[in-house]
C-alpha positions in Angstrom: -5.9 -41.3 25.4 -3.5 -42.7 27.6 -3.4 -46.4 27.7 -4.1 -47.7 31.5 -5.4 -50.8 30.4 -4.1 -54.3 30.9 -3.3 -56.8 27.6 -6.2 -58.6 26.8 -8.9 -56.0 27.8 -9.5 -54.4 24.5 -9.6 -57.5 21.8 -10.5 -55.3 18.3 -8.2 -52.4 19.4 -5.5 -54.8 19.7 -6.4 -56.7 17.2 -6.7 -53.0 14.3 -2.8 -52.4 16.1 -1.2 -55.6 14.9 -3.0 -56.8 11.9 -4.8 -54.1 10.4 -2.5 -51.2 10.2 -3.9 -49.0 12.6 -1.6 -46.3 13.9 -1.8 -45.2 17.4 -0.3 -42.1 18.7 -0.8 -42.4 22.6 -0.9 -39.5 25.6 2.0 -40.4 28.5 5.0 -42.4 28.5 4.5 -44.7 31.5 5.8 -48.7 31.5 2.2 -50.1 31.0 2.2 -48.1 27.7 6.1 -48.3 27.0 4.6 -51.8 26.6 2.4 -51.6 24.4 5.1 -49.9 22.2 7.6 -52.8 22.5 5.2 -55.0 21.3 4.4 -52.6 18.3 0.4 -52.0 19.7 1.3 -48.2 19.6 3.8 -46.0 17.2 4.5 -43.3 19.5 4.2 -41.9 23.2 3.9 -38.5 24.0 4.2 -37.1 27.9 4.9 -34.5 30.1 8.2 -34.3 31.6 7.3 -35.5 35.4 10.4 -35.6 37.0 11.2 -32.1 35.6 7.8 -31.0 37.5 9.7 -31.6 40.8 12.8 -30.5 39.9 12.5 -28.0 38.0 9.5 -26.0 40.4 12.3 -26.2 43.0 14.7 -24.7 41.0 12.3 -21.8 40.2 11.1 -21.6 43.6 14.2 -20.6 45.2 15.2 -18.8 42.5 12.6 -16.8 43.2 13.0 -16.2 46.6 16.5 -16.2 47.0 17.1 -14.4 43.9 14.5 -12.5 42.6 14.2 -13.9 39.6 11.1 -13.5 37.7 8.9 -15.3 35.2 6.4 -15.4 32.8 3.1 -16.4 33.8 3.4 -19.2 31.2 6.4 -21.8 31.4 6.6 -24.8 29.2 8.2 -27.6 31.1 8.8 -29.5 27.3 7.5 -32.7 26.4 9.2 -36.2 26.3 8.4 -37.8 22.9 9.1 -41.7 22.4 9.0 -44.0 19.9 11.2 -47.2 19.2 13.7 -45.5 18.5 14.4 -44.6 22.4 11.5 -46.3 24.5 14.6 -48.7 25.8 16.2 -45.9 27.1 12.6 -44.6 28.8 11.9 -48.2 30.2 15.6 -48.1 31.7 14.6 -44.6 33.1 11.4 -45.9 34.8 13.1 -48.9 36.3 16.3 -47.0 37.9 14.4 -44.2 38.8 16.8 -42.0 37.1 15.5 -39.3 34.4 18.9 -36.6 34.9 20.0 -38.2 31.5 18.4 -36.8 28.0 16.4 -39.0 26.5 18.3 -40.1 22.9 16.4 -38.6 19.9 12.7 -40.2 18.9 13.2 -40.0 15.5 17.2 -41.7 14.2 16.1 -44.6 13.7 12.6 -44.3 11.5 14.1 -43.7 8.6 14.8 -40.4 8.3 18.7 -38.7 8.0 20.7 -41.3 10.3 23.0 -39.5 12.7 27.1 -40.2 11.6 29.4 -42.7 13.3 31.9 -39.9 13.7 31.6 -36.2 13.6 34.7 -33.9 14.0 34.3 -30.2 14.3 36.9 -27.7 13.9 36.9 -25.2 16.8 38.6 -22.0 15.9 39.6 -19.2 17.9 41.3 -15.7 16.9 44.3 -16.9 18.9 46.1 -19.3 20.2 47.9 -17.4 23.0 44.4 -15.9 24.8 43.8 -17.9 27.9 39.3 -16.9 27.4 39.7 -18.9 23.8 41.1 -21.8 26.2 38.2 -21.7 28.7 35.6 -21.7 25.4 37.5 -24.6 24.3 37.5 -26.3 27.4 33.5 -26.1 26.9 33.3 -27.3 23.1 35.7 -30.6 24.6 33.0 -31.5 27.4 30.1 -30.6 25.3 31.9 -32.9 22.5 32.4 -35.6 25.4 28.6 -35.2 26.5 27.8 -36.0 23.1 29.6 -38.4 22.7 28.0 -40.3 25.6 24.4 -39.3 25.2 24.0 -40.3 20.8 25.5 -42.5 18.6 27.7 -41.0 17.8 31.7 -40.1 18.4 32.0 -36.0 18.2 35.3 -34.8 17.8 36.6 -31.4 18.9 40.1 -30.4 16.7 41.1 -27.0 18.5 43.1 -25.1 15.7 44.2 -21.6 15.2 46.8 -18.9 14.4 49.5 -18.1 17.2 48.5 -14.7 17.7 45.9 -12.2 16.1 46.6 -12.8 12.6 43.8 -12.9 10.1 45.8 -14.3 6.7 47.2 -17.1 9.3 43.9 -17.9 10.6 42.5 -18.2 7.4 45.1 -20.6 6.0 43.7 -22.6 9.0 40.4 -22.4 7.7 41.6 -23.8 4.3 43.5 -26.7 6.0 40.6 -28.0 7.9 38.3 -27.9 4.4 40.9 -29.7 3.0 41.2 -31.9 6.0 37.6 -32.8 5.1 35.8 -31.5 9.0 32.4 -32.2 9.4 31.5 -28.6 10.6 33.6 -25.3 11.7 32.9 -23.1 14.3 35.2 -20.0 13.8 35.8 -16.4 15.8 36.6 -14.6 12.6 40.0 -12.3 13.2 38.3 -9.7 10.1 34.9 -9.9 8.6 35.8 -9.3 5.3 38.9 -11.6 5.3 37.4 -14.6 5.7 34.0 -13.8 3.3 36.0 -16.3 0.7 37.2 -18.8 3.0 33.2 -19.4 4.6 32.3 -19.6 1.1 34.9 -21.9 0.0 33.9 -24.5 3.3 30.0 -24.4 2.6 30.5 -25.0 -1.4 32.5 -28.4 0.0 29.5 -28.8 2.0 30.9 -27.6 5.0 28.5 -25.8 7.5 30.1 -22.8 9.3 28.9 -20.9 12.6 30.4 -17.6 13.1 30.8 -17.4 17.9 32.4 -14.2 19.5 32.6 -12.2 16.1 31.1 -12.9 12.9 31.9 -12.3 9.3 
């Protein structure tokens, strides 16, 4: 139930949060009960997206009439789940009046797979010389700089390819960046069956690959 109550009004609740191991899972996220999870009364928050409810209704609203754009009778407006791993970030939200940023992930820092320091992903096109690869890649460099920005951590974009439409080149660039040691690879494959070997040679290193534009 959500927590609207001042410190010092419920004496056994508090006292079962701090000393007797009682976990508390609490409806909403506002700074009376962002509160009580800095000072470790409650384990997690979980609230409605309020500002969304404003901006997002306005959104669909003209949309709808400017547009025509239809929709379900059912939208989910997504929930905004916090913990200590981000409640910072929602108390800074609350007290600039500012909720246009993501709220960093609830879940980094409780023990679970911790996100890298660096991460470099090898974006691959089937060509060097078409200008649509250079818009894509324009996209993976401001996603990679959004990233960058919003987590902990540094996401780099190497933009690599053959010259032209040349499937042998483009997979001796695959083999480079496995050997090169990426993170990840995101590749529009030049011939399906051409690269089958290369894919399998980057996810036995532990590489994972996503197939964009055509697969193999």
């Amino acid at each position: 139930w959500p927590l609207f109550a001042d410190r010092g009004s419920m004496p056994l609740w508090e006292d079962a949060a701090l000393n007797k191991g009682m976990v508390n899972i609490v409806f909403d996220t506002l700074p009376v009960e962002l509160e009580f999870l800095q000072d470790s009364y409650v384990h997690g928050l979980v609230g409605q997206k309020y500002w969304g409810w404003g901006y997002d209704t306005v959104q669909m609203i003209y949309d709808y009439i400017v547009k025509g754009t239809r929709y379900d009778d059912w939208t989910d407006s997504g929930m905004d789940i916090v913990t200590e791993c981000n409640v910072d970030a929602m108390a800074d939200m609350w007290a600039t009046s500012d909720f246009t940023k993501p709220l960093p992930d609830p879940y980094t820092c409780l023990g679970g797979a911790a996100a890298p320091e660096k991460l470099t992903i090898a974006w691959i096109p089937k060509a060097l010389n078409n200008p649509v690869f250079e818009v894509g890649r324009d996209g993976a460099f401001k996603k990679a700089e959004e990233l960058t920005d919003e987590t902990g951590t540094i996401v780099e974009v190497m933009y690599v390819g053959s010259v032209a439409y040349d499937a042998a080149e483009q997979a001796s660039v695959v083999e480079d960046v496995i050997d090169r040691g990426v993170d990840a690879i995101g590749i529009s494959c030049n011939e399906h069956t051409a690269f089958e070997d290369p894919i399998i040679t980057a996810v036995a290193a532990g590489i994972p690959v996503m197939g964009w534009d055509s697969d193999s």
